[in-house]
C-alpha positions as CSV (number, residue, x, y, z in Angstrom):
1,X,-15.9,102.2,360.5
2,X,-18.7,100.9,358.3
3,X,-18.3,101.4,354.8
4,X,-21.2,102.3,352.5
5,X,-23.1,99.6,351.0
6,X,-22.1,100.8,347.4
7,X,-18.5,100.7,348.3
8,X,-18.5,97.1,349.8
9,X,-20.3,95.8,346.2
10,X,-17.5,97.5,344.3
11,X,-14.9,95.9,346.1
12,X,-16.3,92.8,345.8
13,X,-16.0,93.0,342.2
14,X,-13.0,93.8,342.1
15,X,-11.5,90.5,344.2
16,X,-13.9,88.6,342.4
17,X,-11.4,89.7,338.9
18,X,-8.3,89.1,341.0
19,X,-9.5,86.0,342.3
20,X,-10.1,85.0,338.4
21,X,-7.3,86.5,337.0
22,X,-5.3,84.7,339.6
23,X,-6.7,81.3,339.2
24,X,-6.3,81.8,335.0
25,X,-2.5,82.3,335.4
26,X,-2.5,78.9,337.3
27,X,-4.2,77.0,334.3
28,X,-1.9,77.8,332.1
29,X,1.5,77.0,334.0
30,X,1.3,73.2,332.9
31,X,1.1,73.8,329.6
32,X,3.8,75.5,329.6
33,X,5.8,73.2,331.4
34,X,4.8,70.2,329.1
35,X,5.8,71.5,325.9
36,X,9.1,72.1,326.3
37,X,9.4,68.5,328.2
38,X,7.8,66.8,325.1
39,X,10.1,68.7,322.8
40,X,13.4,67.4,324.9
41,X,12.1,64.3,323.8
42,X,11.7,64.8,320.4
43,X,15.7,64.4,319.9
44,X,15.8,60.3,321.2
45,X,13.9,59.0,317.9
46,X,16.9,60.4,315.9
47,X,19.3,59.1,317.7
48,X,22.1,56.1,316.3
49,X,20.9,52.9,316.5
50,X,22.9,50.4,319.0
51,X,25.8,49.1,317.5
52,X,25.1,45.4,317.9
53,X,23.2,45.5,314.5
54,X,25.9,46.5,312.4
55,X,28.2,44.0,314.4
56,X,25.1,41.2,313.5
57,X,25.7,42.2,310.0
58,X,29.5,42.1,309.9
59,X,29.1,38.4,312.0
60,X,26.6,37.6,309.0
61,X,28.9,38.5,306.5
62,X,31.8,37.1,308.0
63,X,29.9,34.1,307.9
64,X,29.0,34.2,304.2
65,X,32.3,34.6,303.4
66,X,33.6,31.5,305.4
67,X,30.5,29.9,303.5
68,X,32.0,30.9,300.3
69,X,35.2,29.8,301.0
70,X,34.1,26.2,302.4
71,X,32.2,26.1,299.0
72,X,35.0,26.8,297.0
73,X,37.0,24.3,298.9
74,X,34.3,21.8,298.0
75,X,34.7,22.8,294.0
76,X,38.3,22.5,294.2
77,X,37.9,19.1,295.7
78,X,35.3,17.5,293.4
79,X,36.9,19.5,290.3
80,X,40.2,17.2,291.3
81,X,38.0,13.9,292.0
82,X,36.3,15.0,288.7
83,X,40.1,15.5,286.5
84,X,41.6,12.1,288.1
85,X,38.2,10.1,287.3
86,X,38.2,11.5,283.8
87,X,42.0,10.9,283.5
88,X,40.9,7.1,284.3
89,X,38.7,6.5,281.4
90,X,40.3,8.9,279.3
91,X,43.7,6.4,280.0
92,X,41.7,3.4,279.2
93,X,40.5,4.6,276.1
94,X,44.0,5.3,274.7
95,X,45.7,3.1,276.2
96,X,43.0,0.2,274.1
97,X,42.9,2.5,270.9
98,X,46.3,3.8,270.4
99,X,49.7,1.8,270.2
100,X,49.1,1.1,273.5
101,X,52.2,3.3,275.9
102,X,50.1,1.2,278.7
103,X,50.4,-2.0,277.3
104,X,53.8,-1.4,276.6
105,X,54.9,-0.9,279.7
106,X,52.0,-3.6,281.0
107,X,53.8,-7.2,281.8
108,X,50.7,-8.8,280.4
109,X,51.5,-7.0,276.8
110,X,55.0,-7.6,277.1
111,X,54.6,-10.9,278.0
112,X,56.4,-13.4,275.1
113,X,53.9,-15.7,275.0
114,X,50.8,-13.6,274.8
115,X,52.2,-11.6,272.2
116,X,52.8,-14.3,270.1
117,X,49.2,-15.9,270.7
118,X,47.5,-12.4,269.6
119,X,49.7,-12.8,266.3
120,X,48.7,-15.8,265.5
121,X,44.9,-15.0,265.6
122,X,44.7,-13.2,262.0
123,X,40.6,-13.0,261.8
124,X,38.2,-10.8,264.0
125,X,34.5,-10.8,264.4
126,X,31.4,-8.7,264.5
127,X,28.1,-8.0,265.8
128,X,25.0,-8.6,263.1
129,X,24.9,-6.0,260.3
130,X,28.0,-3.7,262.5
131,X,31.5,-2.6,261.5
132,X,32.3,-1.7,265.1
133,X,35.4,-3.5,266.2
134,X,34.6,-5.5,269.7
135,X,36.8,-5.1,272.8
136,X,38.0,-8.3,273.3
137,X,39.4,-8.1,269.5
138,X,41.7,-5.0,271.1
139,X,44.8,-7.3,271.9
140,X,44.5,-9.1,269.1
141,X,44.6,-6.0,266.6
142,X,47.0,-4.3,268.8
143,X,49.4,-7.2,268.7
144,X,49.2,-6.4,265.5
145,X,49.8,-3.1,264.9
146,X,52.7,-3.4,267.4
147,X,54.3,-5.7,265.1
148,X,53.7,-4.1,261.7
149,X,55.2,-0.4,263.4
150,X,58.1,-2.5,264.1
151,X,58.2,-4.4,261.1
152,X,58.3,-1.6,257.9
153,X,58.8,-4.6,255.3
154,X,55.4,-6.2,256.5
155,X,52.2,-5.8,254.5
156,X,49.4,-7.6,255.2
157,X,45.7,-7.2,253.3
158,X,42.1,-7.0,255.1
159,X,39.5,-9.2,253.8
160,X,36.1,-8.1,254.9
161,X,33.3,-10.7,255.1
162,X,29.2,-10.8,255.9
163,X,26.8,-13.2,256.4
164,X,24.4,-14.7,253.6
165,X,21.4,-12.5,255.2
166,X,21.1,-9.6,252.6
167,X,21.3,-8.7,249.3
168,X,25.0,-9.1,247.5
169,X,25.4,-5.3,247.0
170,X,24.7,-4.6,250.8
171,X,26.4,-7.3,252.3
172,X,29.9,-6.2,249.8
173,X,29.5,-2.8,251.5
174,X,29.2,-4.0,254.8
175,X,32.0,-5.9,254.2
176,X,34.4,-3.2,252.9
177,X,33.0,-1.2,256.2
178,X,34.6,-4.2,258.7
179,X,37.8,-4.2,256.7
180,X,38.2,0.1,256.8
181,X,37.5,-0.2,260.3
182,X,40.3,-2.8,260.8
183,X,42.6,-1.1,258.8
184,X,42.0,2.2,260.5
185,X,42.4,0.7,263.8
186,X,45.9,-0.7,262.9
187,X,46.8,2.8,261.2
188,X,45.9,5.0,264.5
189,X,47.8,2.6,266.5
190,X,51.2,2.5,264.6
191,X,51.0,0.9,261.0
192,X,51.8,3.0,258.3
193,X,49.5,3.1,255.3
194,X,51.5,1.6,252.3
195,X,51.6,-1.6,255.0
196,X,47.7,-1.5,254.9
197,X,45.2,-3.0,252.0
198,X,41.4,-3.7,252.4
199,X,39.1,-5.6,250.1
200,X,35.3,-7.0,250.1
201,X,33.7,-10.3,249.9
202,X,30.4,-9.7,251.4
203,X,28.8,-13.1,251.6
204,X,31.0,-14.6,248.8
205,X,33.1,-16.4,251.2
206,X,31.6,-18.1,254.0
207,X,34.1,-19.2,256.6
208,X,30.7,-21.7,257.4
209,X,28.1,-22.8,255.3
210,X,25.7,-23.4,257.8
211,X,22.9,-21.3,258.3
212,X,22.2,-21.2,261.4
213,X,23.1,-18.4,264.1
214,X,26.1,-19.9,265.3
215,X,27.2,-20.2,261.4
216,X,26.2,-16.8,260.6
217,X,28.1,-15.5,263.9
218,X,32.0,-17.1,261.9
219,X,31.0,-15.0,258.3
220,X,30.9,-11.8,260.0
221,X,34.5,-11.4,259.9
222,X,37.2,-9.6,258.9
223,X,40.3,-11.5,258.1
224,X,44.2,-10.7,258.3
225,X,46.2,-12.0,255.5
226,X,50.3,-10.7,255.2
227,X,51.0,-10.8,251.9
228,X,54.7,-10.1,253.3
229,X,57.0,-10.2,256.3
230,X,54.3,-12.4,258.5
231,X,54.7,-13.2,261.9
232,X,56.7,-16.4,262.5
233,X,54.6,-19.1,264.3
C-alpha cells in the first residue's frame, strides 16, 4: 500500500524529532556522570596528612633536646674548669696577702732558716713615686707579721722614706703613704694595731746620697725598726 505523499512528509517529521530528541539525551549522559566523579574527589585534599611529618618533627625535637642537654653538659663543665681556675688565683692571692694558711703549712715558710733570713731583712722598697708593696717583698713582710701575731710584746715602728726628686711636702706624703701601706699589710696578715707605728721622712733621710738611679732606687724605702721584743739574730 502506498501512502499519500502528505502522510509520508509528516512522518518524516516526526523521526526527524525522535531522532533529535534521542541524540540530545545522549549529550548529556557524560555530564552527568563527571560531576559526581569530580565531587568523590573533592574529599582527598582534606584528608590527614602522612604521619612521617609529625614523626620528622618529634625526631627534630628530640634532637633539640639532646642538643640542649649536651650544651648544658658543656656549661656544667667549663663552669667547674671556670670555679677551680678561679679558686687558683683566688688561693694565691690570699695565701701572699693574708697570714699566709699556705705558707704555713708550705715547707719553704716553715723552713728555720728562711724564716729567720726574712726577719732579718727589716727595710722594703718601691717603685718611683708608688706606695704599692712589690711581690718579692711578700715573704719578707709576712715573716714578719707571722712573728709579731706570735709575739704580743713586740712593737716595731715604720719609717717611710722618698727619694730627693720632689718637693719636701710631697715626698713627706709619699713617704707616710709607703709606711701605711706596710703597716696595713702587717695588720691584715696578723699584727694587731697597738704593735704597729708609722712615721715620715720623705727625702730627709737618704739611705744613699748618690743621685743617680741606682741611689735613688735605696731612698725609696720603707724601713722596720722594733722598738720592742725584736727578732733575735
Amino acid at each position: 500500500m502506498q501512502l499519500p505523499p502528505s502522510k509520508i512528509s509528516l512522518l518524516a517529521v516526526c523521526m526527524a524529532a525522535a531522532l533529535a530528541t534521542g541524540c540530545a539525551s545522549t549529550a548529556k549522559k557524560p555530564v552527568a556522570v563527571t560531576e559526581p566523579a569530580a565531587t568523590a574527589t573533592q574529599p582527598a585534599d582534606n584528608q590527614p596528612k602522612p604521619a612521617t611529618e609529625g614523626a620528622q618533627t618529634g625526631a627534630l625535637n628530640n634532637g633539640g633536646g639532646l642538643n640542649s642537654q649536651g650544651m648544658a653538659g658543656d656549661n656544667t663543665a667549663s663552669g667547674g674548669s671556670a670555679s677551680t681556675s678561679g679558686s687558683g688565683p683566688a688561693g694565691g692571692s690570699t695565701g701572699s696577702a693574708t697570714a699566709g694558711s699556705g705558707d704555713t703549712t708550705g715547707s719553704g715558710a716553715d723552713n728555720g732558716n728562711t724564716a729567720a733570713a726574712s726577719l732579718s731583712d727589716r727595710l722594703v722598697n718601691f717603685d718611683f713615686d708608688s706606695s704599692d708593696i712589690r711581690q718579692e717583698d711578700y715573704p719578707t713582710l709576712l715573716a714578719h707579721a707571722r712573728y709579731l701575731q706570735q709575739n704580743p710584746q713586740a712593737k716595731v715602728t715604720l719609717e717611710g722614706h722618698a727619694d730627693e726628686r720632689g718637693t719636701r711636702e710631697y715626698n713627706m706624703a709619699l713617704g707616710e703613704r709607703r709606711a701605711k701601706a706596710v703597716e696595713a699589710f702587717l695588720g691584715v696578715n696578723g699584727a694587731r694595731s697597738n704593735q704597729l707605728d708609722s712615721v715620715s721622712f720623705g727625702k730627709e733621710k737618704p739611705l744613699n746620697d748618690g743621685h743617680d738611679e741606682a741611689a735613688w732606687a735605696e731612698n725609696r724605702r720603707v724601713e722596720l725598726n722594733y722598738e720592742a721584743g725584736a727578732p733575735k739574730p
